[in-house]
C-alpha positions in Angstrom: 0.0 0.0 0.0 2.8 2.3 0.4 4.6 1.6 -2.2 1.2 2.5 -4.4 1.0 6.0 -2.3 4.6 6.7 -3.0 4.5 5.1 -6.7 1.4 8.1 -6.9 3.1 11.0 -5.6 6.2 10.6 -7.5 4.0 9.8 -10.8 1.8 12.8 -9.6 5.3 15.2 -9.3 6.5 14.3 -12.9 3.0 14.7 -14.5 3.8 18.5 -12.8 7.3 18.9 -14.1 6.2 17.4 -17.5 3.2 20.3 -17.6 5.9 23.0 -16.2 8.2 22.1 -19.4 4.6 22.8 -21.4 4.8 18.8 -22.4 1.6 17.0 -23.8 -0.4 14.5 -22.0 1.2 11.7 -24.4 4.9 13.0 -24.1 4.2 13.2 -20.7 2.8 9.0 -20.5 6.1 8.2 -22.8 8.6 9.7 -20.6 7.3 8.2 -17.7 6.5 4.9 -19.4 3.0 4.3 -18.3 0.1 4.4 -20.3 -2.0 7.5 -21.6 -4.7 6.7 -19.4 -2.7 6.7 -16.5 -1.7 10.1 -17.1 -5.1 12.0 -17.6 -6.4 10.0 -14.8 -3.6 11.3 -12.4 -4.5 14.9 -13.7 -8.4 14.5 -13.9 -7.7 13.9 -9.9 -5.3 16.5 -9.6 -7.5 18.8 -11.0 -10.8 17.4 -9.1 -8.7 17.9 -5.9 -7.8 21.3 -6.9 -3.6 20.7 -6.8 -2.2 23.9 -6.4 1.2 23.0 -7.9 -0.6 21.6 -11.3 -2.4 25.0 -11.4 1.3 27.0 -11.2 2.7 24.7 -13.5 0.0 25.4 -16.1 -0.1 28.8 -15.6 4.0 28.8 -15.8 3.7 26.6 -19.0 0.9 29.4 -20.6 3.8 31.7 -19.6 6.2 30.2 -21.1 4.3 30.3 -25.1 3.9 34.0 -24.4 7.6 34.5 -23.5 8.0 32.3 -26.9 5.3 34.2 -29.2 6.9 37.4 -28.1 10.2 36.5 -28.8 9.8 35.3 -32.3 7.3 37.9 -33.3 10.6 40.1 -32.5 13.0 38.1 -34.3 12.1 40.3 -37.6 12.1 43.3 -35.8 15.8 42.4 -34.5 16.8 41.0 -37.8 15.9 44.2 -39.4 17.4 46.3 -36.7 20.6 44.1 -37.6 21.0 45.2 -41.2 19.7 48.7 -41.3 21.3 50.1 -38.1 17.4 51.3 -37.4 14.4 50.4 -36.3 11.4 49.3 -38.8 9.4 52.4 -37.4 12.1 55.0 -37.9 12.9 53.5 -41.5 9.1 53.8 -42.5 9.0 57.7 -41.0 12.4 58.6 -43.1 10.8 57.3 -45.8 7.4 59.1 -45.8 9.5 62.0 -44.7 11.2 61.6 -48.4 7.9 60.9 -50.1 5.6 63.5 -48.8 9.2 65.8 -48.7 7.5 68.4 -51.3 4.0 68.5 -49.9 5.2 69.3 -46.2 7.6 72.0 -47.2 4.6 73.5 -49.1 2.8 73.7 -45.6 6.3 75.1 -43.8 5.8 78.0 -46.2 2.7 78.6 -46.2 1.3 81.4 -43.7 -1.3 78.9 -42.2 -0.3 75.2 -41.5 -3.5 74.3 -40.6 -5.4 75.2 -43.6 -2.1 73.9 -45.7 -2.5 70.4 -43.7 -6.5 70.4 -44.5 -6.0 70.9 -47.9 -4.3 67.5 -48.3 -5.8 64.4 -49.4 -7.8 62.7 -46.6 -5.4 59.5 -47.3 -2.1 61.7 -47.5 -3.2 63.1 -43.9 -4.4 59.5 -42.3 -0.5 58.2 -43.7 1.2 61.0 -42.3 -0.8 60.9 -39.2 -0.3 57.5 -38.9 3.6 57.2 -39.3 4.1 60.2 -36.6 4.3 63.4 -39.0 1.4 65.4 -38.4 -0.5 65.2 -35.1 -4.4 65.9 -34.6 -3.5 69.2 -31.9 -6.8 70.5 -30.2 -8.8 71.0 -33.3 -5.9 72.2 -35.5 -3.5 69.7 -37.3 0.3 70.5 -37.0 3.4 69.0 -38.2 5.3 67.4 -35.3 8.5 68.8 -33.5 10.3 65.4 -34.7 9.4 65.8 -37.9 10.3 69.6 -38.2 14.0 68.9 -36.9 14.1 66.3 -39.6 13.0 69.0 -42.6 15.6 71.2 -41.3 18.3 68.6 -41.4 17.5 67.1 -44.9 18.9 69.1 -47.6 16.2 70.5 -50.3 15.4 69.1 -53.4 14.1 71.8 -55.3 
């Protein structure tokens, strides 16, 4: 009988590792050598007897594929960074800064920004919005400070 009790709790600990490492019910079975059933009977009890430890270690193995998801939904990001020197974001706003280099020294000039800025095309604002050039101030639309510095520094074209 004690043999069974200990045979249990060791059983029941590597079912917990086995979750805490984010294993499968069957990889689980296969590393301890005992049956499928076995296993989801040991964690239908664990669970019915509310085990604390198999709670952590599911919530650590949940952890664990966030940690992961993050990490490789960064790995462009970082591969990117790599070659270029910058980030993706800074890239894209130097290159709408090029792009829409005409139209926003037109609204520098101009004596009202505002009414220079709502004379754009509705998509030409939303992109420029959108990539950090213009900002929505109370009411009246003006090009950013960030993007002003950058004008200054980039040599004209015309």
């Amino acid at each position: 009988m004690t043999s069974n009790i200990q045979e249990q709790e060791t059983r029941r600990l590597d079912i917990i590792d086995g979750v805490n490492e984010g294993f499968g019910n069957t990889k689980i079975a296969a590393k301890l050598g005992v049956p499928l059933w076995t296993v989801i009977g040991d964690l239908k009890k664990m669970r019915h007897n509310r085990d604390s430890k198999l709670q952590q270690a599911y919530s650590n193995a949940a952890e664990q594929v966030q940690v992961k998801k993050r990490l490789t939904a960064n790995m462009p990001e970082e591969r990117f960074h790599h070659m270029t020197g910058m980030s993706l974001k800074e890239k894209t706003f130097n290159n709408m800064m090029s792009f829409y280099e005409p139209e926003l020294r037109k609204i520098l000039k101009s004596e009202n920004e505002c009414d220079a800025i709502r004379e754009l095309p509705d998509s030409v604002r939303k992109t420029l919005k959108h990539n950090g050039i213009i900002a929505q101030g109370w009411k009246t639309p003006e090009i950013t400070k960030h993007a002003r510095l950058h004008l200054t520094s980039m040599p004209s074209n015309s």
